[in-house]
KEZARO-106550 format. One line per field, with one value per residue (C-alpha): residue number from 0; z, y, x. Coordinates in pm, whole numbers, plus 50000, padded with zeros to 5 digits. Each point is the difference from the previous one (the first is absolute). Layout:
# KEZARO-106550
n: (NUM / ...)
w: (Z / ...)
v: (Y / ...)
u: (X / ...)
# end
This chain:
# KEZARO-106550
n: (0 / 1 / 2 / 3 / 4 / 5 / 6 / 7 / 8 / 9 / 10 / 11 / 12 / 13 / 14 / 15 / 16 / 17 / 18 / 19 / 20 / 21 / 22 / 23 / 24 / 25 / 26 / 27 / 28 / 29 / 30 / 31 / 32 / 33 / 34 / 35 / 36 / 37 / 38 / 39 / 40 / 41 / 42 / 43 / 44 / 45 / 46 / 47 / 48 / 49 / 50 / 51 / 52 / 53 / 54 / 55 / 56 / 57 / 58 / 59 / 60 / 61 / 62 / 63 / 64 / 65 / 66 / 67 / 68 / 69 / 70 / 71 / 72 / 73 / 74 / 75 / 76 / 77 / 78 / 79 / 80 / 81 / 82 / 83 / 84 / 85 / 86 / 87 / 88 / 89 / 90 / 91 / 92 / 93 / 94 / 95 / 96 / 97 / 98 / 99 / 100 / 101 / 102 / 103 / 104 / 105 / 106 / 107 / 108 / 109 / 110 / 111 / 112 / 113 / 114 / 115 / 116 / 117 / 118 / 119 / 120 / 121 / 122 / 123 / 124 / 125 / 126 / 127 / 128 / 129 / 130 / 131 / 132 / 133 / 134 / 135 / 136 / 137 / 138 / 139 / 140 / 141 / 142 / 143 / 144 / 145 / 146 / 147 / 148 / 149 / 150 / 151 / 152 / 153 / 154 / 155 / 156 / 157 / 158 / 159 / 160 / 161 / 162 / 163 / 164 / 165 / 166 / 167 / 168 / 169 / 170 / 171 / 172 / 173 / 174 / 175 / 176 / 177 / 178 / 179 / 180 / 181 / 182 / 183 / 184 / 185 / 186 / 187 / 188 / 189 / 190 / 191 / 192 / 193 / 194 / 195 / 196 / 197 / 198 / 199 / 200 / 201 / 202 / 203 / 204 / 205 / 206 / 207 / 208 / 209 / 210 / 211 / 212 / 213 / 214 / 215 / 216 / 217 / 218 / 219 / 220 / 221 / 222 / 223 / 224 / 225 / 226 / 227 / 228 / 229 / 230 / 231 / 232 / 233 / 234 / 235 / 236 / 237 / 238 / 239 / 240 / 241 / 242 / 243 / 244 / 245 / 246 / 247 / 248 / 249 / 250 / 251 / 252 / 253 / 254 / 255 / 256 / 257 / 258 / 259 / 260 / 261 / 262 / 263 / 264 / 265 / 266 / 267 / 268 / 269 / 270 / 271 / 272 / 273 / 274 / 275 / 276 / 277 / 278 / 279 / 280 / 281 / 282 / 283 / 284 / 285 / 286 / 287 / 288 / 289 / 290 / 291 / 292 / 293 / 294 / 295 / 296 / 297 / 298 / 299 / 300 / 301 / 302 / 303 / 304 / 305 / 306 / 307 / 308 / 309 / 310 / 311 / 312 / 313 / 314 / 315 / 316 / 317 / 318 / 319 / 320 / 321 / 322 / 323 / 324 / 325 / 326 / 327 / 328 / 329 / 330 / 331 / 332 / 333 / 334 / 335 / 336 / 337 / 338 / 339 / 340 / 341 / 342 / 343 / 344 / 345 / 346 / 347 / 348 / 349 / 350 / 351 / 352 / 353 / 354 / 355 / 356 / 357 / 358 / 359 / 360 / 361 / 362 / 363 / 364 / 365 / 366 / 367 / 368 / 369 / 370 / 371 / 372 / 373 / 374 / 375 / 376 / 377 / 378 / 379 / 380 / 381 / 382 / 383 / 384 / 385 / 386 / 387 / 388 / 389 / 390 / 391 / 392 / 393 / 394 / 395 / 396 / 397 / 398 / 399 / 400 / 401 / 402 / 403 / 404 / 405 / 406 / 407 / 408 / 409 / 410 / 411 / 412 / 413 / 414 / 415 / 416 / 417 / 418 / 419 / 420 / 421 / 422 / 423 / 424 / 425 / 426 / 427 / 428 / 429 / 430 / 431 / 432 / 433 / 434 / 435 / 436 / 437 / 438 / 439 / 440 / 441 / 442 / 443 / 444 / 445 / 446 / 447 / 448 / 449 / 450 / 451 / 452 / 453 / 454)
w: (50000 / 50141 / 49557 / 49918 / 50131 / 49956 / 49592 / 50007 / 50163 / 49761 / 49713 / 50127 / 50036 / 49682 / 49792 / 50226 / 49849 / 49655 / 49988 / 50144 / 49675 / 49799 / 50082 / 49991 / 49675 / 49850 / 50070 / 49885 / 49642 / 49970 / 49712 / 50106 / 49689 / 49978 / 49857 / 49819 / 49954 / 49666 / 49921 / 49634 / 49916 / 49747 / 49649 / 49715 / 49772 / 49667 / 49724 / 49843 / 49656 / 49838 / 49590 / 49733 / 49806 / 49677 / 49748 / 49985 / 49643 / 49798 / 49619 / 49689 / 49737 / 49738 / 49583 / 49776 / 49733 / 49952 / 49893 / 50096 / 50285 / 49889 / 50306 / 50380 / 50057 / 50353 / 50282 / 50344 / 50288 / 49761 / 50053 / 49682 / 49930 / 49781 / 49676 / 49974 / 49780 / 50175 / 49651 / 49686 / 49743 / 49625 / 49798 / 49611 / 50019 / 50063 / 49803 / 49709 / 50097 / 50033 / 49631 / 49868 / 50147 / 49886 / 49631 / 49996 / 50095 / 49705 / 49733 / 50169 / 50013 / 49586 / 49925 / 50222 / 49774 / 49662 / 50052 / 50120 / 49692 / 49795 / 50153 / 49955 / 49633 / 49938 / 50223 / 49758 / 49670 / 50141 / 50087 / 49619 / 49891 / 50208 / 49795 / 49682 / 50083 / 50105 / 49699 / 49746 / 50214 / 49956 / 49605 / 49939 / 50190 / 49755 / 49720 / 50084 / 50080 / 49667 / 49800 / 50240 / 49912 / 49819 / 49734 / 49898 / 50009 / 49776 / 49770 / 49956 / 49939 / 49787 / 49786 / 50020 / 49832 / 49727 / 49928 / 49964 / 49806 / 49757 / 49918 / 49926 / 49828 / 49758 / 49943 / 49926 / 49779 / 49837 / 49912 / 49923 / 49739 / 49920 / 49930 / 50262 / 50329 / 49956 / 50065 / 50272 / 50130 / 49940 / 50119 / 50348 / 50058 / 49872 / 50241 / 50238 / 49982 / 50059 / 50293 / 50178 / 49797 / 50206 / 50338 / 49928 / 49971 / 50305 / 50225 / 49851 / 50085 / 50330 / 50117 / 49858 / 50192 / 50333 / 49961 / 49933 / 50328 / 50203 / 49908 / 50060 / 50330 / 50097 / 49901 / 50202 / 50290 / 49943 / 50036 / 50281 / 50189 / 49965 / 50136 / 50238 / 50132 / 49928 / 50202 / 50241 / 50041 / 50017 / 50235 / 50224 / 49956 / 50096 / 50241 / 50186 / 49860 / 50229 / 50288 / 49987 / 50017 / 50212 / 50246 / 49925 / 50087 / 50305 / 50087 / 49865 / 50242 / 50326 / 49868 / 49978 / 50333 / 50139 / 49851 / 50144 / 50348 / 50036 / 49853 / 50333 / 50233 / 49918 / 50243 / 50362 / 50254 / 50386 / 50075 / 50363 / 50197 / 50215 / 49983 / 49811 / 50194 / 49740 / 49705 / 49875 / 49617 / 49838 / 49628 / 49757 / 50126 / 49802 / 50216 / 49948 / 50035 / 50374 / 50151 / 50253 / 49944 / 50286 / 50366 / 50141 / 50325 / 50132 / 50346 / 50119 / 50226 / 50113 / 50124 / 50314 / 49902 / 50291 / 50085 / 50224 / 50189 / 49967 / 50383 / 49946 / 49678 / 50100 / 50270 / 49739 / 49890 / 49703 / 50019 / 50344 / 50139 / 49955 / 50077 / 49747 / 50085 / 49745 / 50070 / 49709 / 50105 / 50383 / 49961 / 50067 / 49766 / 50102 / 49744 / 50026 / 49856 / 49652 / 49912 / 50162 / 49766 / 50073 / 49823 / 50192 / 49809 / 49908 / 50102 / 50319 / 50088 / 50177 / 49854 / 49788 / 50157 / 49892 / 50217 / 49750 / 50072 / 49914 / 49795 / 49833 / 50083 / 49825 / 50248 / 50043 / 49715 / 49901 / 50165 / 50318 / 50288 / 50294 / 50290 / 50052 / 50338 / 49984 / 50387 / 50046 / 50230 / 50339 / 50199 / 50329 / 50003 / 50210 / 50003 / 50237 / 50029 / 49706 / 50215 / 50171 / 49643 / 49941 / 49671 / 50005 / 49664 / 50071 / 50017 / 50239 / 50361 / 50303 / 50389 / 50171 / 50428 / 50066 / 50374 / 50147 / 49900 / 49733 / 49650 / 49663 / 49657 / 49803 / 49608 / 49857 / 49710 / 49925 / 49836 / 49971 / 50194 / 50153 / 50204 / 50231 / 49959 / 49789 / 49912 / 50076 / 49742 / 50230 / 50296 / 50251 / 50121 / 50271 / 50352 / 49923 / 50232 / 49755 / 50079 / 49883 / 50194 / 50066 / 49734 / 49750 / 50313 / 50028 / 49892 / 49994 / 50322 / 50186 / 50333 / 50057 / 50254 / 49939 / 49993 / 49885 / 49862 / 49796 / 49895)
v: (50000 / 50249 / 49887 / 50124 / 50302 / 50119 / 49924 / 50219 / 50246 / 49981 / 50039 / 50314 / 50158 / 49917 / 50113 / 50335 / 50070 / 49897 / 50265 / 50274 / 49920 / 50013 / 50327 / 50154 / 49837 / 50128 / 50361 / 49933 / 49892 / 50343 / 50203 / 50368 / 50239 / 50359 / 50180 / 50322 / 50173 / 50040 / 50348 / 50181 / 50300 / 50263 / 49859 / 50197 / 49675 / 50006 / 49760 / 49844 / 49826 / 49861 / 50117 / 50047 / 50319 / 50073 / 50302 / 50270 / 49982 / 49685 / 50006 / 49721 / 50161 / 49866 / 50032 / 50158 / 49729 / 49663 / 49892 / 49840 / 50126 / 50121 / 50095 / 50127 / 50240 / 50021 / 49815 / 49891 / 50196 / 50328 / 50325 / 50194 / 50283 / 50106 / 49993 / 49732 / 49711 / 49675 / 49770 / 49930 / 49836 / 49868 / 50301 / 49824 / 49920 / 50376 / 50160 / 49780 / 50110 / 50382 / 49971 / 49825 / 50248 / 50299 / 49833 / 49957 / 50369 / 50137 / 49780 / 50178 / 50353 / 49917 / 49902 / 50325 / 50212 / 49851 / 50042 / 50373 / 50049 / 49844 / 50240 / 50310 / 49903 / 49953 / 50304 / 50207 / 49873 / 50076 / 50354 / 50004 / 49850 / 50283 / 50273 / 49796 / 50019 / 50351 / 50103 / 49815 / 50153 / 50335 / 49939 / 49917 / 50283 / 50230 / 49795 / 50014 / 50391 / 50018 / 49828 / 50174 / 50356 / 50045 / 49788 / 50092 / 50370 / 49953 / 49801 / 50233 / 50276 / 49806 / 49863 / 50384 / 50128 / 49739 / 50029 / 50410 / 49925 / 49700 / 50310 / 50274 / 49713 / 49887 / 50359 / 50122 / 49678 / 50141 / 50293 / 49873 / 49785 / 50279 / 50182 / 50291 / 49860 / 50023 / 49654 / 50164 / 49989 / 49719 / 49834 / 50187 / 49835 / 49690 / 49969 / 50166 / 49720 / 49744 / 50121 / 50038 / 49648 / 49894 / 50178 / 49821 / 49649 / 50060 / 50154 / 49641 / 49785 / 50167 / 49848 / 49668 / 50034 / 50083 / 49750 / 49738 / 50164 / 49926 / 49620 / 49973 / 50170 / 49802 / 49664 / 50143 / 50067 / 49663 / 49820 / 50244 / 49865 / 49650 / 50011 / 50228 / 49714 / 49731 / 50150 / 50107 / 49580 / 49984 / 50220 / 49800 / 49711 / 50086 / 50146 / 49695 / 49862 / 50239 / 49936 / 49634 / 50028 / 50275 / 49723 / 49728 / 50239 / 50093 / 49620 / 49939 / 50288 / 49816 / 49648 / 50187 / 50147 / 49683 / 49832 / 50283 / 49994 / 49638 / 50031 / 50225 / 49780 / 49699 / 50233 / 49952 / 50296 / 50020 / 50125 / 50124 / 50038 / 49719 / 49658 / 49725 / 49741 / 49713 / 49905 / 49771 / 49941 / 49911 / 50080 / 49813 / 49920 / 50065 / 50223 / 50110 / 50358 / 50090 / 49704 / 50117 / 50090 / 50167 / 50071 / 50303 / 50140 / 50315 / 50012 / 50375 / 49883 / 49666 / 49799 / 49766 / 49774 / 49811 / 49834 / 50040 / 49840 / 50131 / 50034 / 50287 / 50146 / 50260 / 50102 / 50132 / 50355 / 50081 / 50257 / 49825 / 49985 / 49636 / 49834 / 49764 / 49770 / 49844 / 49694 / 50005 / 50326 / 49983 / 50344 / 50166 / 50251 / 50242 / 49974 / 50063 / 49809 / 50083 / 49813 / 49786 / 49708 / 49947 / 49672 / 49706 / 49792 / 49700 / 49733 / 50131 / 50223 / 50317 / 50292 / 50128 / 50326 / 50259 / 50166 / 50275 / 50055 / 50231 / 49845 / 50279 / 49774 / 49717 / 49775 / 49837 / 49728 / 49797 / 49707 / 50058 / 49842 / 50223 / 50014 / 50367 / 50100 / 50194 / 50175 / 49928 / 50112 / 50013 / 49713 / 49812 / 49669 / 49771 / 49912 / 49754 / 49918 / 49790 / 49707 / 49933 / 49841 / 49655 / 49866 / 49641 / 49770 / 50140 / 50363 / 50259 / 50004 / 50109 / 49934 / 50173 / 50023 / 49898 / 50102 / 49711 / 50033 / 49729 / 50083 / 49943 / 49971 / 50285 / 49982 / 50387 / 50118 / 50258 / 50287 / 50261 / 49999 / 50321 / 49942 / 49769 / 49920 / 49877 / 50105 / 49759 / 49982 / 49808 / 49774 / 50245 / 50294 / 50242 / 49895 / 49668 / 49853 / 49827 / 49786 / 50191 / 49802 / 49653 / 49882 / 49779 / 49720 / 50072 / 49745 / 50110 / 49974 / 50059 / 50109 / 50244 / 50304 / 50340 / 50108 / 50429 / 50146 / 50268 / 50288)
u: (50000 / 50275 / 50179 / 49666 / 49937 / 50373 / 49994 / 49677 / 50152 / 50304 / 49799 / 49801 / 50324 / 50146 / 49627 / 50063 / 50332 / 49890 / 49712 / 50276 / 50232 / 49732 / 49855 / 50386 / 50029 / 49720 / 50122 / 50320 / 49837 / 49822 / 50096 / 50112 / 49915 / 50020 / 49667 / 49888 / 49635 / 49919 / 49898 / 49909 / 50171 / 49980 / 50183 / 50106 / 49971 / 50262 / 49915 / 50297 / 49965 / 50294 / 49966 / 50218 / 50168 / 49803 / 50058 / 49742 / 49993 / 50046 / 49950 / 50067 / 50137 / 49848 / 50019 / 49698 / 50033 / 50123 / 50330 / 50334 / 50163 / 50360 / 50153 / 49966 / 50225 / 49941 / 50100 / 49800 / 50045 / 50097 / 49894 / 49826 / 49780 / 49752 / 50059 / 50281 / 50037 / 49924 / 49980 / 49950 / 49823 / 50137 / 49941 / 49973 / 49646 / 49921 / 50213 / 49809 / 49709 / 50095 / 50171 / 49656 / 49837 / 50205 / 49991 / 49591 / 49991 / 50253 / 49758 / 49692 / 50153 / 50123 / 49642 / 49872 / 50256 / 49904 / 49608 / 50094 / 50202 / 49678 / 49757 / 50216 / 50039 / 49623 / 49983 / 50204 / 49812 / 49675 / 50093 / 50175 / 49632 / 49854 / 50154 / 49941 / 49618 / 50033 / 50173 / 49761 / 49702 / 50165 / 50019 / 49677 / 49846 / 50240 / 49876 / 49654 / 50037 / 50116 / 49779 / 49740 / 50101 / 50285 / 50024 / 49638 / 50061 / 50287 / 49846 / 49706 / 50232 / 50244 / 49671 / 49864 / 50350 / 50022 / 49635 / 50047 / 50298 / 49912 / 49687 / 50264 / 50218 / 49720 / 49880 / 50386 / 50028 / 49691 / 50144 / 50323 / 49856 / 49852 / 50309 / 49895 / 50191 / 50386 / 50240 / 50147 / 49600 / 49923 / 50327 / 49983 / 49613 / 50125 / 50290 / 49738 / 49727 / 50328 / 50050 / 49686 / 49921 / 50291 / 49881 / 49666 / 50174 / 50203 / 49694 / 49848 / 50306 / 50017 / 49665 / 50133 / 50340 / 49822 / 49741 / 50277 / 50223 / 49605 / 50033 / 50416 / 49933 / 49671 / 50240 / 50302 / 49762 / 49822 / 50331 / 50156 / 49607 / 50104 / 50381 / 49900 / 49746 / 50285 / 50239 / 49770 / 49978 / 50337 / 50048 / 49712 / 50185 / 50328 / 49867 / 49862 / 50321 / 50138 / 49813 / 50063 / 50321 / 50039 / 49784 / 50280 / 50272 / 49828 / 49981 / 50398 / 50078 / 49813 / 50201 / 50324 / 49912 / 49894 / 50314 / 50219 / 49907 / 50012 / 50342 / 50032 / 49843 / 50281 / 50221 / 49807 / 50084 / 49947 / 49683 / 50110 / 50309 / 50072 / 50214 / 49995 / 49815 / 50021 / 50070 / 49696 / 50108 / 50279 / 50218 / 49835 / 49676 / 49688 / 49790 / 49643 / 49852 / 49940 / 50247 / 50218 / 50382 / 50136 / 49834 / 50102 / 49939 / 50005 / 50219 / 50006 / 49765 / 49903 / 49734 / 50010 / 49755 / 49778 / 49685 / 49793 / 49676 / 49690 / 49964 / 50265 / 49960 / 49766 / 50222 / 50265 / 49989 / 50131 / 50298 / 50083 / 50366 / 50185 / 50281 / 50180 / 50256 / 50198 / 50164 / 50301 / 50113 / 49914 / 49870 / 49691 / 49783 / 49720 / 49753 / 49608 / 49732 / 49887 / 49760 / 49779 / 49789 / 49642 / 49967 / 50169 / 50236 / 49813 / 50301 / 50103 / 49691 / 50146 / 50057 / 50286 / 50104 / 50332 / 50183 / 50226 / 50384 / 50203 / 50279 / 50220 / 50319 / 49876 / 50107 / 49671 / 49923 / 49709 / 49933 / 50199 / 49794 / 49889 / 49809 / 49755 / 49899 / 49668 / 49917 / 49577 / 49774 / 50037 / 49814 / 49935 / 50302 / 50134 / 50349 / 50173 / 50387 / 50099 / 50098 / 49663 / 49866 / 50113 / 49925 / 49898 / 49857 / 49636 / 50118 / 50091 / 49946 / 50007 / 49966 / 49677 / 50034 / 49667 / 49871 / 50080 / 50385 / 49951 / 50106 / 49773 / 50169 / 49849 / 50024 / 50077 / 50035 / 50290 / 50103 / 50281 / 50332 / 50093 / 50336 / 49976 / 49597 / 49781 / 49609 / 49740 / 49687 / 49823 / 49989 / 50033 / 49876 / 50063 / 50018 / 50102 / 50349 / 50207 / 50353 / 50275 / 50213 / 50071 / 49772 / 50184 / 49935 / 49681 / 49679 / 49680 / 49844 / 50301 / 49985 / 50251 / 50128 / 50061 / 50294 / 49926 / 49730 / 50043 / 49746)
# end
C-alpha cells in the first residue's frame, strides 16, 4: 500500500512539473514583431509609362510616275533639306516621250502655219476679186451713164449735122452740076459731109463700144461674184483648218508639257528638312507611282511616344510638364505633352499620347526607348515600408495584428515605390496594424507579441 501511494505521489509531482515547462515553453515559442498603423496621406501620384522616341514629322518620299529606280543618293541616318535630291529614276523612257511629244507638236504647228498661209492667200484673192467687182460695177454704171445721156445727145447732134450737111451737099451738088457752085464749093461741102458722116459713124460706134464695155464689165463682175464666193470658201475652210489644228497644237503643247514634267519628276527631292530614316528601295528596282523611296523624319523636335490607360487619360492636360528619361543616354528631357489620341489603339487598348522635346542637338534619335513621368492629381494613398509586403505564388501580402495579437495574412494589391515604401491599391485601409517586423516567420494565425507600435 505504502509502493502505492508513494508512485502516486511521484507521478503528481512529475505531471506538476510537466505543465510548468509547458506553459514556459509556450512563451518562449511566441513570435515578437514590431507593428505600424496604417494611415492615408495626401499623394501627388506621377504616372510613368515606358515609350519610345518618334519624329514629329515622318514622310515617304515617294516618285509621281513609274519607272526604274536609278539611284539613291542618300544615305540612312543623313541629314537633308528641302529641296535636295534623294534619287533617281532611268531617264530614256521620258526623254522619248518628251521628244514624241515635242515632234507631234512641230507637225501640228506646220499644219497650223500652212492652213494660215491658205487662208491669207484666199484672203488676198478675194479682196483682188473685190476690186475686180468694184471696178466692173464702176464701168458699167459709166457705160450705162453713157448710153443713158451722152451717147444719145451726141448722136442726135452728130445725125442733126450730117443731116444739115448731106441738104447743103446735095443742094451745092445741084448747083455744081449746074455749073453755078464753084469746085472749091463743092469740094469744101463734100469734105464737109465726110466729116460729120464720120462724126455720125463714131456718135453710132460709140453706143456700140459702150454697150459692148456694159457686157465685158457685167462678165468681169460676174466672174469677180464667183471667186469672190470661192475664196470666200476657202477662206471658211482654212479657217476651220486653222482651228483644228490650232486644237491639236494646244493638245501637243499639254503632251509636251506632260512629257516635260515627268521628265522632272525622275529626279525626287526632299519634301522637308529632317533625316533620312530609311531607305525602303533599292537601284534597279521597278517601282510604281506612289511607293515609298526614302522615309524621312523631321528631328528638331521629338516625340516621346507612350500609352496610356484609359483610367488616366483624362487626367492628362495637354501642354502639361513631363519628364523623359532615356535609357541609351542616361539623360533626362523636359518635354510636354502634345498631343493626346482619343481613339485607343486597338492591340494594346490605351491611348497613344506625345510628349514634344526639344531636340536642337540632335542627340535624341528614333527609336531610343524611354520611360516619361507625368505628375497627376493629388489623392488620398497608402504607403507602407517596402519590406512589410512579401510576395508569395498567390500574390502579395501582408500580416494584419488582429485584437487579439494574432496575425491574418492579408492579400494587397500594390502600386508605386516612393523610397523606401510602396502604395497599396487595396487590401488595406487606414487604421489597420500591420507587421513590419518579424514577419517573414510569420503563418497566418500566428500569435505573436508586440514588440513597438508605431503611429
Amino acid at each position: 500500500m505504502k509502493k502505492i501511494i508513494s508512485l502516486l505521489l511521484l507521478m503528481t509531482l512529475l505531471a506538476g512539473c510537466s505543465n510548468v515547462n509547458a506553459e514556459q515553453s509556450s512563451k518562449a515559442e511566441l513570435r515578437t514583431v514590431g507593428v505600424e498603423t496604417v494611415e492615408a496621406n495626401g499623394y501627388g501620384d506621377v504616372l510613368t509609362v515606358s515609350g519610345n522616341i518618334v519624329p514629329t514629322q515622318t514622310v515617304k518620299a515617294s516618285f509621281k510616275i513609274p519607272g526604274v529606280l536609278y539611284n539613291v543618293v542618300v544615305s540612312e541616318g543623313e541629314s537633308v533639306v528641302v529641296g535636295q535630291t534623294l534619287a533617281t529614276l532611268d531617264k530614256v523612257d521620258y526623254n522619248i516621250q518628251l521628244k514624241g511629244a515635242q515632234a507631234v507638236k512641230s507637225t501640228a504647228q506646220a499644219q497650223t502655219n500652212a492652213a494660215i498661209a491658205q487662208r491669207q492667200a484666199a484672203t488676198a484673192q478675194r479682196e483682188a476679186a473685190t476690186a475686180q467687182k468694184e471696178a466692173a460695177a464702176i464701168d458699167i454704171e459709166t457705160a450705162q451713164l453713157q448710153l443713158d445721156t451722152e451717147i444719145p445727145t451726141k448722136i442726135e447732134q452728130a445725125k442733126a449735122q450730117y443731116d444739115l450737111t448731106k441738104t447743103s451737099y446735095d443742094r451745092v451738088k445741084e448747083l455744081y452740076e449746074q455749073g453755078i457752085a464753084s469746085q472749091s464749093q463743092f469740094d469744101e461741102i463734100s469734105a464737109k459731109l465726110t466729116v460729120d458722116q464720120n462724126t455720125y459713124q463714131q456718135a453710132l460706134d460709140a453706143k456700140s463700144i459702150a454697150e459692148s464695155k456694159i457686157k465685158s464689165a457685167q462678165s468681169q463682175l460676174s466672174a469677180a461674184e464667183a471667186q469672190i464666193s470661192m475664196t470666200t470658201a476657202q477662206i471658211d475652210m482654212t479657217a476651220a483648218q486653222v482651228s483644228a489644228s490650232n486644237a491639236q497644237v494646244e493638245a501637243s503643247d499639254a503632251q509636251v508639257d506632260a512629257a516635260r514634267t515627268n521628265l522632272q519628276d525622275t529626279v525626287l527631292t526632299s519634301p522637308i528638312n529632317g533625316v533620312v530614316l530609311q531607305k525602303v528601295s533599292e537601284a534597279g528596282e521597278t517601282i510604281s507611282a506612289g511607293y515609298p523611296v526614302v522615309a524621312i523624319g523631321d528631328i528638331t523636335d521629338v516625340w516621346a511616344e507612350i500609352g496610356v490607360t484609359d483610367d488616366v487619360v483624362n487626367k492628362i492636360q495637354k501642354g502639361q510638364q513631363a519628364e523623359v528619361y532615356v535609357y541609351g543616354l542616361n539623360q533626362t528631357f523636359i518635354g510636354v505633352v502634345d498631343e493626346i489620341n482619343s481613339l485607343a489603339d486597338t492591340t494594346t487598348r490605351t491611348f497613344p499620347v506625345k510628349i514634344r522635346i526639344d531636340n536642337a542637338e540632335g542627340i535624341l534619335k528614333p527609336g531610343m526607348i524611354c520611360r516619361a513621368e507625368i505628375a497627376m492629381d493629388n489623392v488620398e494613398s497608402i504607403f507602407v515600408p517596402i519590406d512589410s509586403v512579401i510576395h508569395f505564388a498567390e500574390g502579395s501580402a501582408v500580416f494584419l495584428l488582429n485584437e487579439d495579437n494574432t496575425v491574418t495574412k492579408t492579400t494587397v494589391t500594390t502600386g508605386e515605390i516612393t523610397g523606401d515604401r510602396i502604395q497599396i491599391y487595396s487590401g488595406l485601409q487606414s487604421g489597420d496594424n500591420i507587421v513590419v517586423k518579424g514577419q517573414f516567420t510569420l503563418h497566418d494565425g500566428d500569435t505573436v507579441q508586440i514588440e513597438e507600435m508605431k503611429k
